[in-house]
C-alpha positions in Angstrom: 5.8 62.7 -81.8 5.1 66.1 -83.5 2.0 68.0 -83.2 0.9 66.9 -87.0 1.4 63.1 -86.0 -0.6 64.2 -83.1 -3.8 65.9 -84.9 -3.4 62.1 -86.9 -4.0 59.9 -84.4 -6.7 62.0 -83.0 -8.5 62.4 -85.9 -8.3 58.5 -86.8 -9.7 57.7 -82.9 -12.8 60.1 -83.9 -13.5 58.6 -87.1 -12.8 54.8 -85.7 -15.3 56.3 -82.9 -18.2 57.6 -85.4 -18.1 54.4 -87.5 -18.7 52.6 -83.9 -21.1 55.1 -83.3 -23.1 54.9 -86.6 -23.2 50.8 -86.0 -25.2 51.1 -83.2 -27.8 53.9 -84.4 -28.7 51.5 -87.3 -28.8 48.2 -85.5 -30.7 50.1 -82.2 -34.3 49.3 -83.1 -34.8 46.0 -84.4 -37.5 44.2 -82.5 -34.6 43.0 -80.9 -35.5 42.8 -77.2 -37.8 39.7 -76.0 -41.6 40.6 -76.1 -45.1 39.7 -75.9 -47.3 39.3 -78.6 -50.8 38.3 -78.8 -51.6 35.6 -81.1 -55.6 34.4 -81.5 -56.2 30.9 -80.3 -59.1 28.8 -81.3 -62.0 30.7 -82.2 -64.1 28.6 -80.7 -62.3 27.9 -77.7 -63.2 30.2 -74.5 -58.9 30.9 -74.7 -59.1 33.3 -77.4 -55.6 35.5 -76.7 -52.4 33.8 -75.7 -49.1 35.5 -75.6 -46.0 33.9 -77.5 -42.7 35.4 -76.5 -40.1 35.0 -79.7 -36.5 35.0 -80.3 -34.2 38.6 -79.9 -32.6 39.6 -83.1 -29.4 39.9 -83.7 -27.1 41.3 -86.2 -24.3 39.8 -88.9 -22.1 42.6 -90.1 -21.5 41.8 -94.4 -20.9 44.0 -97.2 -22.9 43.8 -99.8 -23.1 45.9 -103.4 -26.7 44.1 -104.1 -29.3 43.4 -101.9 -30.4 40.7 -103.8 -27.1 39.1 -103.1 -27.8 35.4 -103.1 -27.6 34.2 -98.8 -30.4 31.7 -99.9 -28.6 28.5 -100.5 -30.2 24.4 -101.1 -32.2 22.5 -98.8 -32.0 20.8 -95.7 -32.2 17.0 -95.5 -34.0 15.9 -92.6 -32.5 14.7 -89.5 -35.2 13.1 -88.0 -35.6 9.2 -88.3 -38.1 7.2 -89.2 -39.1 4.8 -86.8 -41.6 1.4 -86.8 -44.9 0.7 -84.6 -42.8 -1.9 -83.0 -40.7 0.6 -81.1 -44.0 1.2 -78.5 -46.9 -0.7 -77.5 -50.0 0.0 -79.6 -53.5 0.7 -77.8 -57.0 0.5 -78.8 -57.9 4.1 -78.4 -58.1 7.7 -80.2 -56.6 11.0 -80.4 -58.6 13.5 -82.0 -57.9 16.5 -83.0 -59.2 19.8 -85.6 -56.9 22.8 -87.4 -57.8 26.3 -86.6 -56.4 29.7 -87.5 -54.4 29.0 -90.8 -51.3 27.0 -91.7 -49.2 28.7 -89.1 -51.0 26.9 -86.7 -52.2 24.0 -88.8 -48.4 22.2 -88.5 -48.1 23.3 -85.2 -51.0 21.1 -84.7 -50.4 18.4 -86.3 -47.0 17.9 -84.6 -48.9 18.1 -81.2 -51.1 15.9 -82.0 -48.9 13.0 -83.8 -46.5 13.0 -80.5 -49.5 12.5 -78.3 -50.7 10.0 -80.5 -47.5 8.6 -80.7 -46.5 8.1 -77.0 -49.8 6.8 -76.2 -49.6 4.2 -79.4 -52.9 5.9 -80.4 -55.0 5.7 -83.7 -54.9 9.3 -85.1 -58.2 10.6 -86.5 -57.9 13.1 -89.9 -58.4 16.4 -88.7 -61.3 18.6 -89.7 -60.4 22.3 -89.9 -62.5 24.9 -88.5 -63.3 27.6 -90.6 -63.7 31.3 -89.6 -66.7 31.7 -89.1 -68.1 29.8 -85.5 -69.9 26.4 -86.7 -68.5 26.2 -90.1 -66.0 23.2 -90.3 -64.2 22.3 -93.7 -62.8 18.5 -94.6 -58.5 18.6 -94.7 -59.1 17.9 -98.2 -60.5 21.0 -98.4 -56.9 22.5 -98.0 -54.6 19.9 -97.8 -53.6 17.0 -100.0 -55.0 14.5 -97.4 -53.2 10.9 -99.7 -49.8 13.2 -98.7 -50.9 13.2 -95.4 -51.6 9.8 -94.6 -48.4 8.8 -96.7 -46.6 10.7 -95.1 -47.4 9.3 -91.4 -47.2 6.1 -92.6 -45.3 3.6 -90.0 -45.5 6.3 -87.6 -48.8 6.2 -86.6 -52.2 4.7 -87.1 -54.5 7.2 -88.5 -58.1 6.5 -89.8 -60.6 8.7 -91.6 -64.0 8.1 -90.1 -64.9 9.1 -86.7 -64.6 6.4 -84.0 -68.2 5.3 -82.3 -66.9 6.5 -79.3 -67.6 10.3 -80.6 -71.4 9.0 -81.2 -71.8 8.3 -77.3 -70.7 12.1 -76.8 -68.5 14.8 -76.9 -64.5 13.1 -76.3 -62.6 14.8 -73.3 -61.0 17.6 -74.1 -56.8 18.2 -72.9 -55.1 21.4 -73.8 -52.1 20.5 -74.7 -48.6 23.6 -75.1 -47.6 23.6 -78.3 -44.3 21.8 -78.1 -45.7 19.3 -75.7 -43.6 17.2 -73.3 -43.5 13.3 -72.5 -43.9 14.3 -68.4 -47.0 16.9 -69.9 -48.8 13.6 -71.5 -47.5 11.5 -68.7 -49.5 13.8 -66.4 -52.0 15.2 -68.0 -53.4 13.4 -70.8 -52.7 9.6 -70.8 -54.8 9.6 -67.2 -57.8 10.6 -69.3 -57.0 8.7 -72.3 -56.8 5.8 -70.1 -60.1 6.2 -68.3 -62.2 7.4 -71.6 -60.3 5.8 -74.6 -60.4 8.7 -76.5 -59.1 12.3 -75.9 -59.3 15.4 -77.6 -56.1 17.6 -77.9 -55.9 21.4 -78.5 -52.7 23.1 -79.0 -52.3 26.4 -77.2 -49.2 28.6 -77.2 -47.8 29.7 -73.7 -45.7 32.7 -72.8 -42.3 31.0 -73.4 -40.1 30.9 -76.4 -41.2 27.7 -78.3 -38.1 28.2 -80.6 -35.9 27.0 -77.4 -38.5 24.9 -75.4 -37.4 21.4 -77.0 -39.0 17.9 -75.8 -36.4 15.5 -73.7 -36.9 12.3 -75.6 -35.8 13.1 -78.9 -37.3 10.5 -80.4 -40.4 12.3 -79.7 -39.1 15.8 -81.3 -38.1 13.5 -84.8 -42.0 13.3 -84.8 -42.5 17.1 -84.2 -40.0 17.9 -87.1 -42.0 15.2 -89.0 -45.7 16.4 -87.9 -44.4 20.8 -89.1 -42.3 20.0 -91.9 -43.3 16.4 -93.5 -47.0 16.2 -93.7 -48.7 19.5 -95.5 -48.8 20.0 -98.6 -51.5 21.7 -100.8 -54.3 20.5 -102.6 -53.5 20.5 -106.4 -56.1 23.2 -107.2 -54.6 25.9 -104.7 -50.9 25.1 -105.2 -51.7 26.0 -109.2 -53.6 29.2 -107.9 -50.0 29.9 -105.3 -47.9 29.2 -108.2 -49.7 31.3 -111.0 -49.9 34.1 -108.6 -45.6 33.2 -107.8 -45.0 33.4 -111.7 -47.0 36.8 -112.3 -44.7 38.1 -109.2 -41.6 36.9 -111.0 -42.7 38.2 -115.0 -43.5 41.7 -113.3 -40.3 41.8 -111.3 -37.1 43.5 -112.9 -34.7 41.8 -111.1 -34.4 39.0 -113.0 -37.7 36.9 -111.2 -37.0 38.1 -107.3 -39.7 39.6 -105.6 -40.1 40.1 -102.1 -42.9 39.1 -99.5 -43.8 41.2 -96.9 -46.5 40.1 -94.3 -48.2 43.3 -93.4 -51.9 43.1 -92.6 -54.6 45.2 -91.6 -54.4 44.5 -88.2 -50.9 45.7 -88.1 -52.2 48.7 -90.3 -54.6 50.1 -88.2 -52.0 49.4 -85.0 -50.4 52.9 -83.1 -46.8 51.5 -84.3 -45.1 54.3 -82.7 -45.3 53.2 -79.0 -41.9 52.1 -77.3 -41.0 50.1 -74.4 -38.4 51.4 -71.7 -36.0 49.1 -74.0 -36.8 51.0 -77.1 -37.8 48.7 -79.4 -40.9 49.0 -81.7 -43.6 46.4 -81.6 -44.7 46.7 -85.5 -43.4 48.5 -88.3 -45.9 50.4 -90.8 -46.0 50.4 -94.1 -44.1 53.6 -95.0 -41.5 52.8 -92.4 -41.0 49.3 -94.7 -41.0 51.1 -97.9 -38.1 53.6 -95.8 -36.3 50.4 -94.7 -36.1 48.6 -98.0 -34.9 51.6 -99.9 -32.2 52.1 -97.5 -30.3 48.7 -97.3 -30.3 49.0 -101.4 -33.6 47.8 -102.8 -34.1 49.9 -106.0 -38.0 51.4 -107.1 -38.7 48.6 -109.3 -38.3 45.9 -106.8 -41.9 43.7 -106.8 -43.6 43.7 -103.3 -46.2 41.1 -102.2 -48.0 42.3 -99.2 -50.3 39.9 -97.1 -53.2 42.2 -97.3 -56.1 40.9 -99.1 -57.4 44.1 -100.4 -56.1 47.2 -101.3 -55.9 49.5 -97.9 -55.2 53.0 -98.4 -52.3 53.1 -95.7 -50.7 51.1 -98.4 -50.0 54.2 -100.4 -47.1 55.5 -99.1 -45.5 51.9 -99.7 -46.4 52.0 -103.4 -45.1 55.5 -103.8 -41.8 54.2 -102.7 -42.6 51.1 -104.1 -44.3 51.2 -107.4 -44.3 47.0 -107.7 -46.5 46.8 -104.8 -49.4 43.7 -105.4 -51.8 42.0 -103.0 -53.7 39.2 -103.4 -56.5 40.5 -105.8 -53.8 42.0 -108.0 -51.9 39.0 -108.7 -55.3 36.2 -108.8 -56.7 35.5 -111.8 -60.6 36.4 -112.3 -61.6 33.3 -112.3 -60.5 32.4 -109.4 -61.2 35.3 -106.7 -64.8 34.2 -106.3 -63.3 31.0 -104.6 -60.3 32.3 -102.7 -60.6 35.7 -101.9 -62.3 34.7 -98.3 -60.9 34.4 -95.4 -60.8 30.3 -95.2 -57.7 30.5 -97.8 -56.1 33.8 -97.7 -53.7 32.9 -95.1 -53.2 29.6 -96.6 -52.1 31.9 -99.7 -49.8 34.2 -97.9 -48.6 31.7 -96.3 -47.0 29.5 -99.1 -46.1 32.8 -101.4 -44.3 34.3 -98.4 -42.4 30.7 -97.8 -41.4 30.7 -101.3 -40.4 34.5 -101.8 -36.9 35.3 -102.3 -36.9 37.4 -99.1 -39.7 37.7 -96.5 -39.7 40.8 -94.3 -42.6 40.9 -91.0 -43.7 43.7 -90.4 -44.3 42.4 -86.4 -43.3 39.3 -84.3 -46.2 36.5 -84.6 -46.6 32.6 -84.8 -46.8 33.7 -88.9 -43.3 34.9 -88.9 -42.0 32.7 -86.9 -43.4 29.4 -89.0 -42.6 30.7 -92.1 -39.3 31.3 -91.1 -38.8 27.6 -90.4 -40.3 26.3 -93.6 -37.9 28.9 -95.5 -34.7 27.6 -93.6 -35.7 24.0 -94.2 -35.9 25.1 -98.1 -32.6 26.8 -98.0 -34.3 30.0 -98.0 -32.4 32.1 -95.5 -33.2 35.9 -96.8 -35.4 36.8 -93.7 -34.9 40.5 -93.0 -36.7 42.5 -89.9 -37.2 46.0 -90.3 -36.0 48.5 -88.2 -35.5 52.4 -88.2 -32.4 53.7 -90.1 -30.6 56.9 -89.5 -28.1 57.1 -92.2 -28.4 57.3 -96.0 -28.1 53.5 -96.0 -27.1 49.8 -94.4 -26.2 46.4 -95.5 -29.3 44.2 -96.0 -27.3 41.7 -93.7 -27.3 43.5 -90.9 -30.8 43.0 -90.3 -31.2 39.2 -90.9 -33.9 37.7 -88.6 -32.1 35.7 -85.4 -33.6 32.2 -86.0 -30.7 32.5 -89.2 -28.4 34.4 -87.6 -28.3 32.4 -84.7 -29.9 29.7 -85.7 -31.8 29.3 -83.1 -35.2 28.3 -84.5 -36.6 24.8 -83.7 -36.2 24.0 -87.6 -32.2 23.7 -87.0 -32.5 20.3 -85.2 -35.3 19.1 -87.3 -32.4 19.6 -90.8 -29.2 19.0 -91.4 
């Protein structure tokens, strides 16, 4: 071989080398390592933090010219069948239960609650929802179209509207419940007590395990968890118009052609130190100037309309908008009229939740129960443009690079709820 052939083949080893090289730098800092994060519980339960550990991320290597480039493709049909009261013995008692926290944790809730109900042949009561505030308490209607929710548990289980006397003669016995929870966990701990008292009230917490792998034995039992998250919310008429309107000024101010994307940044995450690493690495959070950096990198051009989770204008927002100029939060985008009414705390999550379910790509700027339950109403819709930040050190990167692992792998709970 002659020393030009030589000089070839080393220099091609190099370059091979560098490209390897440059991979890694870029995929390096996703959240991609298992971690803790601290997600609120009740408010007025005396468990206020629990810890949820979520999903590592991992990466699909595409080439892309657009970063709009359509991934996002129809809906699921659900797998889950619908079974009859005949196929277990019916009881004369009640499972009771109330939605805290916001719509991340309302269907979370509700799933609990309808497999309890369910194995123990039950009568469900209609939740109430507790507001923010300790002692204020709103009706499901207040939220929720409560005729869809009794339609749609229909056959499945008994439900009734009114309080059972039993609640008169006292406060029911309360069971904390994991979210996910088991037949042996209702074998053991709750139908004891529901046997004894006739009535039991269930609240949902969320251990430090994965609940995206943690999956219930009898899978007749998981049909009614896929049911309980993904069949029985939907929105009141009057706050699915205010969603919508706010959806359709997002899509006339957008110049490219309707798409906007949602990004759940908050002032908690705002005011966080976002620069602390782990022995692994990894970043807990991403800020708001390290988004803005992100986007522009994997392709997303200065006209691109952002909808950020934050109810009000904060000014760590600025660098974002600089980068950004098509930056809007929630008093932006609501009409006048309306902001008296929903600008408070009791439906801003609610809000931010359906907007950022039915963007045309969602970006979190942190791991949380938010994230993670939007991503599963998003897959079930055939929504799969879920990108997690993470630091870049060349000019640029594919978009696909960075899709969230409960696509990627589809390894969120969601996948055996849809086929």
């Amino acid at each position: 071989m002659s020393t030009m052939d030589l000089r070839q083949a080393l220099a091609g080893i190099l370059t091979f080398s560098m490209f390897i090289m440059l991979g890694n730098m870029i995929k390096k800092d996703h959240f991609d390592s298992y971690y803790d994060v601290d997600i609120q519980a009740t408010p007025v339960s005396k468990y206020e933090n629990v810890a949820v550990t979520t999903q590592s991320l991992a990466t699909v290597s595409h080439l892309s010219k657009s970063p709009w480039t359509k991934e996002n493709g129809e809906g699921l049909k659900p797998c889950w069948n619908t079974p009859t009261f005949k196929e277990v013995e019916q009881s004369e008692g009640f499972i009771t239960f109330s939605l805290t926290n916001g719509p991340e944790y309302h269907m979370s809730q509700i799933a609990d609650a309808l497999v309890v109900a369910r194995y123990l042949g039950a009568t469900l009561v209609l939740p109430d929802i507790k507001g923010s505030k300790p002692g204020y308490t709103m009706n499901l209607g207040d939220i929720y179209d409560v005729q869809e929710f009794l339609n749609s548990l229909d056959g499945l289980v008994r439900v009734t509207r009114t309080q059972p006397t039993l609640v008169s003669k006292g406060n029911p016995p309360l069971v904390r419940v994991p979210n996910r929870v088991t037949q042996d966990y209702i074998v053991k701990k709750v139908q004891p007590i529901y046997k004894a008292k006739g009535i039991v009230k269930i609240e949902s917490y969320f251990p430090s395990v994965d609940p995206i792998i943690v999956g219930n034995k009898n899978k007749k039992l998981n049909s009614f968890a896929c049911q309980g998250m993904f069949g029985t919310l939907k929105l009141k008429p009057e706050i699915k118009q205010v969603v919508e309107s706010m959806v359709q000024n997002l899509q006339s101010w957008s110049q490219n052609n309707g798409e906007f994307i949602a990004v759940d940044l908050r002032s908690e995450v705002l005011e966080k130190e976002c620069n602390i690493r782990y022995e692994t690495g990894r970043k807990l959070c991403y800020q708001a100037q390290e988004i803005g950096e992100f986007l522009k990198k994997i392709g997303f051009s200065e006209d691109t309309a952002i909808y950020v989770t934050q109810t009000k204008w904060n000014p760590n927002l600025d660098s974002l908008k600089e980068i950004f100029p098509k930056t809007y939060t929630k008093e932006n985008l609501m009409a006048e009229a309306m902001k008296g009414k929903f600008l408070n705390s009791e439906f801003e999550k609610v809000i931010d939740f359906y907007i950022s379910s039915q963007s045309d790509i969602f970006v979190p700027s942190s791991p949380s129960l938010f994230y993670m339950n939007v991503a599963g109403v998003r897959i079930a819709s055939g929504k799969n443009q879920i990108l997690v930040p993470n630091e870049i050190t060349s000019e640029s990167a594919s978009p696909f690079d960075f899709m969230s692992p409960y696509v990627s792998q589809k390894s969120h709970f969601a996948y055996s709820c849809f086929c």
